[in-house]
C-alpha positions, -999 to +999 in steps of 0.1 A: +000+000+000+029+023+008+045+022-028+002+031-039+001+059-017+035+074-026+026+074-062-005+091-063-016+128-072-018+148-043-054+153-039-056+115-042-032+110-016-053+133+004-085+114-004-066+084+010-053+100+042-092+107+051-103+076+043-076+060+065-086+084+098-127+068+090-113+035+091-094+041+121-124+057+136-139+027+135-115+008+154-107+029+178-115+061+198-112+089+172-099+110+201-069+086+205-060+086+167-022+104+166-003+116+131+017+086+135-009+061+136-027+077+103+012+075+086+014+040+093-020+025+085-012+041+050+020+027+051+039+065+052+062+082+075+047+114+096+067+137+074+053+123+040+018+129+055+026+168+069+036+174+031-003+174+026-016+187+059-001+206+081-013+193+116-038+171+131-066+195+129-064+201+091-067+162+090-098+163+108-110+197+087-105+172+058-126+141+072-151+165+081-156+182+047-157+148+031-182+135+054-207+162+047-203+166+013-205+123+010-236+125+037-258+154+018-248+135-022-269+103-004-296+126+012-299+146-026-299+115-041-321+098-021-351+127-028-346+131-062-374+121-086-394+110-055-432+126-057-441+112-026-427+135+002-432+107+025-413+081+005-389+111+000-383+115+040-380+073+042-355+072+014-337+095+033-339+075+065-325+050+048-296+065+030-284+079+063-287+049+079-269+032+050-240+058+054-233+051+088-238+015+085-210+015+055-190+041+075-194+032+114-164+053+126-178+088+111-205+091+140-181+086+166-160+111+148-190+135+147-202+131+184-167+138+195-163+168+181-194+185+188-181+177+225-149+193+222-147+228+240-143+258+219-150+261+182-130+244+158-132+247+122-143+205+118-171+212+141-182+243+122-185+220+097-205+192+115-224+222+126-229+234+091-236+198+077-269+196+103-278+230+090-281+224+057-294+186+062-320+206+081-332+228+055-338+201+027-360+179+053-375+210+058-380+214+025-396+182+022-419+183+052-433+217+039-445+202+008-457+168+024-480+194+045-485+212+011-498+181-008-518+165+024-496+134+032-479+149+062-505+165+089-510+206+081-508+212+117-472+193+122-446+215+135-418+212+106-389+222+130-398+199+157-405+171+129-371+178+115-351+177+148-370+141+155-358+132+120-324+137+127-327+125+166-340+096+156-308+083+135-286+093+163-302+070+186-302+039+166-267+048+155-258+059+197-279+022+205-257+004+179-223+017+191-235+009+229-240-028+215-207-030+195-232-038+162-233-012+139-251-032+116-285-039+138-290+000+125-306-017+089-320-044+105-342-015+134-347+008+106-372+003+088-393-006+124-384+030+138-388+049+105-424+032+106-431+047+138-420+079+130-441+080+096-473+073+117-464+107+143-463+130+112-486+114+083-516+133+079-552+116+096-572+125+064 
């Protein structure tokens, strides 16, 4: 893998560096990841790998960024050319789920640095990232209301937020359990749940 990584472009090489720090995550405490640990699961001394970043944090910048812009290409993808806004908000459900399910170290990634005092520019963008993944279930709730599947009355902040919350505690329950995977299996059970708290009584 070393003689790979050495010869590739540098935004590749960068590509791999963040996909070595999810894998990681995954394995271990993301807070306990060091420079060194990332150089040698890609095979590369600490000084090959501060040619592309220049500390830790820019690392973490980097898995962030790729983690929301991965994230929100499976939530667009998953609503477009769905009519249905309900189907729309369960293909969602199941996108995300799929993510974290495919990448199990990016929540523990996520949850550790929303804790970490101060502000940071990876948790700006974990901040950012449930902003905008806000506004397009927003946007979907508005017009379930709009075409009478979801309830007119539903409050489409409060529906978002349970959207969102939702995931996190499957995905929290999973990582308690040590089996990331039980996240597709409760799914589709949960997501029923929450489809019967917001679909319209008409």
């Amino acid at each position: 893998m070393a003689t790979r990584v050495r010869n590739l472009p540098a935004d590749e090489r960068r590509a791999v560096t963040v996909e070595a720090v999810v894998e990681l995550a995954a394995e271990q405490n993301p807070n306990d990841i060091t420079t060194a640990a990332i150089a040698k699961r890609m095979g590369l001394t600490q000084g090959a790998l501060f040619r592309h970043f220049p500390s830790k944090d820019a690392i973490l910048q980097a898995v962030m960024t790729w983690v929301a812009e991965r994230l929100l290409a499976r939530v667009d993808k998953a609503i477009q050319g769905v009519m249905s806004p309900l189907a729309a908000l369960e293909a969602v459900f199941v996108a995300h789920v799929d993510f974290v399910a495919d990448h199990p170290g990016v929540p523990r990634m996520m949850f550790g640095e929303l804790q970490r005092p101060g502000e940071t520019a990876p948790k700006r963008i974990v901040q950012t990232l449930v902003r905008r993944y806000g506004e397009r279930l927003h946007r979907v709730i508005e017009n379930g209301k709009t075409r009478g599947e979801l309830d007119g009355a539903l409050d489409t902040e409060a529906a978002a937020i349970l959207f969102i919350g939702t995931i996190q505690g499957l995905v929290m329950q999973a990582l308690l359990a040590g089996d990331v995977g039980s996240i597709r299996r409760d799914a589709p059970r949960v997501f029923a749940i929450y489809r019967r708290g917001i679909g319209s009584s008409l």
